[in-house]
C-alpha positions as CSV (number, residue, x, y, z in Angstrom):
1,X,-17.0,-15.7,-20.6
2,X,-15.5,-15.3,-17.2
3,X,-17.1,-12.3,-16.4
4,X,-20.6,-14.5,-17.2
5,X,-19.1,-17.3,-15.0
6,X,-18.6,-15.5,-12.0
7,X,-21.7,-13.5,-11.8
8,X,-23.6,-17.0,-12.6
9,X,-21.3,-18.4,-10.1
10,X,-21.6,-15.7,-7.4
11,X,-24.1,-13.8,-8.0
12,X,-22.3,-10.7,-7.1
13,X,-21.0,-8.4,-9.9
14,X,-18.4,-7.4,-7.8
15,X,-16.7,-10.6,-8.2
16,X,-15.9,-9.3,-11.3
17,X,-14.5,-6.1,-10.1
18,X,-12.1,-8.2,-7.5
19,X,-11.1,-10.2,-10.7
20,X,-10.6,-7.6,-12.4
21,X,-7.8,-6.2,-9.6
22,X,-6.1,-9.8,-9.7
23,X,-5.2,-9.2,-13.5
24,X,-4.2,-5.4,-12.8
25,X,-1.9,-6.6,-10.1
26,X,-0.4,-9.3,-11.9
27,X,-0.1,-6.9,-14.8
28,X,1.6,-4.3,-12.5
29,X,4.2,-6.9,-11.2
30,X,5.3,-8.2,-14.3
31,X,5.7,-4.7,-15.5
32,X,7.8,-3.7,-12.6
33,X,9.9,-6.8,-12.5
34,X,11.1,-6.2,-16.0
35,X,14.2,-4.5,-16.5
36,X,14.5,-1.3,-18.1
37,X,16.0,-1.4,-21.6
38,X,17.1,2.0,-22.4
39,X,20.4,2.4,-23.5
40,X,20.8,-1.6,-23.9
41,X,21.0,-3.0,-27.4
42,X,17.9,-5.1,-28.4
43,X,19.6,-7.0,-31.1
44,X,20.3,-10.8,-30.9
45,X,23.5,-11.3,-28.5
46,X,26.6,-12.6,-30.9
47,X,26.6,-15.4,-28.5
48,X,22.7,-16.8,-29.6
49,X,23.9,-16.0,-33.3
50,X,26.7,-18.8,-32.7
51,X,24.5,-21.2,-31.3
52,X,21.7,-20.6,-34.3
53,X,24.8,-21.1,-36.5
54,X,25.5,-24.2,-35.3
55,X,21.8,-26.3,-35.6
């Protein structure tokens, strides 16, 4: 649907491909803004299990 949009819109189909790089480089920003998580548990922190306990 917003593939359709911006070739009605532009009429360029590279519109799309620019779009297209947006979401990559969002993707790719996320991605390398996350932390790595080896060797870090992934279990619920006993800290969040006392604050569950208590609601």
């Amino acid at each position: 649907m917003i593939a359709e949009a911006l070739l009605q819109g532009t009429g360029w189909t590279g519109s799309i491909g620019i779009y297209i790089m947006i979401l990559c480089a969002i993707s790719a920003t996320g991605v390398l803004l996350a932390g790595e998580t080896r060797g870090r548990p992934l279990g619920v922190s006993h800290g969040a299990t006392d604050v569950a306990a208590r609601h």
